[in-house]
N, C-alpha and C positions, 0 to 999 in steps of 0.2 A: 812558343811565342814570347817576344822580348815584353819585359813588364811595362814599357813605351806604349807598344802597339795593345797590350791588355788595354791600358787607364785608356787611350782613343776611341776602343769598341766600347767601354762602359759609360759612356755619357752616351744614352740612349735610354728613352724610358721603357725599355725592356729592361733595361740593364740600372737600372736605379742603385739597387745595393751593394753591386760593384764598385759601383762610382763612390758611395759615401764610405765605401770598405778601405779604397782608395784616400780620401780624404782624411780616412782616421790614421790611415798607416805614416802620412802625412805628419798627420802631431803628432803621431805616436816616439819616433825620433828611434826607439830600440830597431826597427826596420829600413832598409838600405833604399825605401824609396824616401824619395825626395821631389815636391815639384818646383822647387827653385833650383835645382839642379838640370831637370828632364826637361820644363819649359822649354829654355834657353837653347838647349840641343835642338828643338822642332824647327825642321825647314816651314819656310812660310807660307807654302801650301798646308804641311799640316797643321801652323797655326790657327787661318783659316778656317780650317776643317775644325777644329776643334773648338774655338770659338762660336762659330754654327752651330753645332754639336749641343752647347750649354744650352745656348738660345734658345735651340725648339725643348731640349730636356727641359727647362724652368717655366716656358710656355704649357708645357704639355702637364706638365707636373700643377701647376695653376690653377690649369683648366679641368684636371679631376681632381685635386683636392685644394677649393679656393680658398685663401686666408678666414673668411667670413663662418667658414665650417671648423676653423681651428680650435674656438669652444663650443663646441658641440657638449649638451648640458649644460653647458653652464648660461645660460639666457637668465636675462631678468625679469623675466614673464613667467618662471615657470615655477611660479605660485612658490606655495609651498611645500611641495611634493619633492620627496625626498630624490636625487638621480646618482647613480650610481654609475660612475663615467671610466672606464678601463682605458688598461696603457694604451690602446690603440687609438681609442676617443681622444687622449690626450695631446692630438695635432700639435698644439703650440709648443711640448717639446722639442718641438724638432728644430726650434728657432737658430739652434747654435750651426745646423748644417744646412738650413736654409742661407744663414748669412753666409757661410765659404761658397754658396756656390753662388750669390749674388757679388761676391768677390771674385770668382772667377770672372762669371760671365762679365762685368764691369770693366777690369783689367783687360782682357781680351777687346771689346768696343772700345774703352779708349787708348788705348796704346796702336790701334789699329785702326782708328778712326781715317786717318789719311785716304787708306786701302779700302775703304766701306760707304757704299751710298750713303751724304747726308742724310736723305728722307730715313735709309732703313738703320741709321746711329743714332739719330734723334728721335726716332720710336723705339728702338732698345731702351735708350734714357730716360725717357720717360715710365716704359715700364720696370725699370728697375729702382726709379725713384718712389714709383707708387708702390710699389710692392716693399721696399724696407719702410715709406711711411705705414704700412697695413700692417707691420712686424713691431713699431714702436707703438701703437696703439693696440696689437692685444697683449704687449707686455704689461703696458699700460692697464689692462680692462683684468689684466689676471692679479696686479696689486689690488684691484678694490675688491675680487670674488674672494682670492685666498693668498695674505701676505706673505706667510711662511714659502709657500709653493714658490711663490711670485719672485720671492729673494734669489730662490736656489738657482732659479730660471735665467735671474739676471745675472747671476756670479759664472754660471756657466757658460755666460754669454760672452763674457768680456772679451776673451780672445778672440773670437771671433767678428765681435764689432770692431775691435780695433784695426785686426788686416781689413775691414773693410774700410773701415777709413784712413788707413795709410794708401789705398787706390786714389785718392784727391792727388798726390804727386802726379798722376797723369794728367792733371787738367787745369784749366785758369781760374783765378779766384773768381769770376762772377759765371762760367760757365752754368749750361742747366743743372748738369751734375754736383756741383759745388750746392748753389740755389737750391735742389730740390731735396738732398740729405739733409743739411745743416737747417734749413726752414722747418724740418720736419723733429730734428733731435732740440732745438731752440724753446719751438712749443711746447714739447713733452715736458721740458724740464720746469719751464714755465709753469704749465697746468699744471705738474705734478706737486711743487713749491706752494706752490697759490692757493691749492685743496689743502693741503696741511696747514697753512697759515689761516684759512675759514675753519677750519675744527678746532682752533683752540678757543677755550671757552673760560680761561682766565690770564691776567696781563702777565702775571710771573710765569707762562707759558714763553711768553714774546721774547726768544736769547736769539745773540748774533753767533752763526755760524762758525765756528772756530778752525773744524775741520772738516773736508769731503765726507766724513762718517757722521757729520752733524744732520746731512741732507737725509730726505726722505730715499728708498731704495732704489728707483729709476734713477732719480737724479742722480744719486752718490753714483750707479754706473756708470751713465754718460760723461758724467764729468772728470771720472778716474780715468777712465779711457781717453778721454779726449786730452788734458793735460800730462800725458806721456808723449806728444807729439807738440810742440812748437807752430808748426805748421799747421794742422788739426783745430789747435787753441785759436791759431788764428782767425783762419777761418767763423769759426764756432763766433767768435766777438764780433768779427764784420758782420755776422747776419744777425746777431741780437742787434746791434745798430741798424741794421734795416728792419729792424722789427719795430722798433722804437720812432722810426723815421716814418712808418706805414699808418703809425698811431693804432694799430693794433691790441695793441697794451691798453686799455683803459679803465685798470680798477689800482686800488690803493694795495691790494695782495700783491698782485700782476706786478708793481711795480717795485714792493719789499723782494719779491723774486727776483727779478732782475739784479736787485743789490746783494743777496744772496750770492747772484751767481759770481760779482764781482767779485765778492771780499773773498771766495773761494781762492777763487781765478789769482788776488792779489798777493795771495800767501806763494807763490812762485816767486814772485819780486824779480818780475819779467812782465811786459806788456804794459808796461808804465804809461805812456803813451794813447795807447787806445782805452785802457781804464779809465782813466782821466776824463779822455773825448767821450766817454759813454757814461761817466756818472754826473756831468757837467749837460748832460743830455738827460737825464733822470732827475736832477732836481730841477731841471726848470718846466719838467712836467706836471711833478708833483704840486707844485705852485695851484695847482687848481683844490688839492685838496687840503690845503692849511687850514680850512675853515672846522675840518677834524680838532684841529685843536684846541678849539673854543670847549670843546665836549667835557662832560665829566670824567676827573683825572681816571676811573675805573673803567674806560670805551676802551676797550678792545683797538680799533680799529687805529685810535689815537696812540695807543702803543708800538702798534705795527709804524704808523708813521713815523713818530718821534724817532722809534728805532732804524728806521728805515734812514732818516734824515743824519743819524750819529754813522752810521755805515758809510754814507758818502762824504763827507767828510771826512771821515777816517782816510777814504780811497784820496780825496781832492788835498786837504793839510795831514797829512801822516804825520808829522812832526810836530804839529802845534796838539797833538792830540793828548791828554793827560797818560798817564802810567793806570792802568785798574789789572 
């Protein structure tokens, strides 16, 4: 049997470790499969087929082991008794082959969408949007249980997230797909930025981000990943500006983040343009919380601000900015 027809029978949740054996051999590169080579060969019946194939596999796979059981021990209810949680408990491992095969199946729905009932493309989409936001929040819930772990988790991950989101080339900027990824990595980065920025607990804490290694660990992945891609980054900035636009954003951390993410974003010395439009949309927010700076020159909060207010500026006159 030709190794075509093998990878087609192993998307089957009979055949689960097939499939991911498939997947490794894949990045592996020392071995002659390949599925940017194989794809392409499939007549479009058996794309079809195998597109189908993912669907009920990710369904089925979901439905006996739900994201929600992926920290299994690790709850925060559970006192203080000590839990002793084995490789197999460790679910949220498996994030980096959860994400290729939400790449597959994605690729397949939208490069196919033509060929596929609306009703049953826009219920694929949907659950493939919920399900990577349920994957960026236990990456999320495994930084605050154990940071070390959490790091490894995220570095492993990168490759992975990134072909997932080089799948955006299938679709239009405001699509659901577009919408319901970048809404969901926007947040994280947000909330993850904004928690760090509430722990520090002295003003010579409060430094502007210099480089992606400056960010907290979630961030610094999403955002390494995502500025390899042009198109990705794009993306990524049109939804913090619908973020901004939703007024969702309403704390003075929430909004040093956001300028985090630009001065990041601004060290490309690309996206000139929408920079600009979004920190020109940041300060005329922050305008409600000037009153911080009436505060004692030692306010925390007033630090974050002032600093937050030298950042946009920096984005808005670069040039008028002094040398430090």
């Amino acid at each position: 049997m030709s190794k075509r027809k093998q990878f087609l029978e192993s998307v089957h949740h009979e055949h689960v470790q097939d499939f991911l054996n498939f997947i490794r051999l894949h990045k592996d590169g020392a071995d002659p499969f390949d599925l940017a080579e194989v794809l392409p060969e499939l007549q479009r019946s058996q794309r079809q087929e195998l597109w189908e194939r993912q669907l009920k596999l990710l369904q089925h796979s979901l439905t006996a082991h739900p994201p929600e059981r992926w920290i299994t021990g690790a709850d925060e209810d559970a006192g203080d008794m000590e839990v002793e949680i084995s490789e197999e408990q460790k679910g949220y491992m498996c994030t980096p082959h959860v994400l290729a095969l939400l790449t597959e199946v994605a690729q397949g729905c939208l490069s196919h969408k033509a060929e596929t009932q609306e009703d049953q493309s826009s219920l694929t989409i949907r659950i493939l949007t919920n399900i990577f936001q349920k994957v960026v929040e236990i990456i999320a819930h495994r930084l605050r249980k154990d940071k070390e772990e959490a790091q490894e988790l995220c570095c492993s991950s990168e490759e992975a997230l990134y072909d997932f989101l080089l799948v955006t080339k299938f679709t239009t900027e405001r699509s659901e797909f577009i919408t319901g990824v970048f809404s969901s990595l926007c947040a994280a980065v947000i909330i993850d930025i904004s928690r760090t920025l509430q722990k520090i607990s002295h003003v010579e804490e409060v430094l502007t981000p210099e480089t992606v290694n400056d960010l907290p660990p979630l961030s610094n992945t999403i955002l390494k990943v995502t500025l390899k891609s042009p198109a990705v980054t794009r993306f990524f900035l049109s939804e913090i500006s619908s973020s901004i636009e939703s007024e969702v954003i309403d704390s003075i951390t929430q909004w040093a983040a956001v300028t985090h993410i630009l001065t990041i974003i601004k060290q490309s010395d690309a996206f000139i343009v929408e920079l600009k439009e979004i920190a020109l949309s940041v300060r005329r927010q922050i305008q409600s919380h000037y009153n911080i700076t009436a505060e004692n020159s030692d306010n925390i909060q007033r630090s974050i601000y002032e600093s937050t207010v030298r950042m946009l500026n920096d984005i808005l006159n670069p040039c008028q900015q002094p040398n430090s």
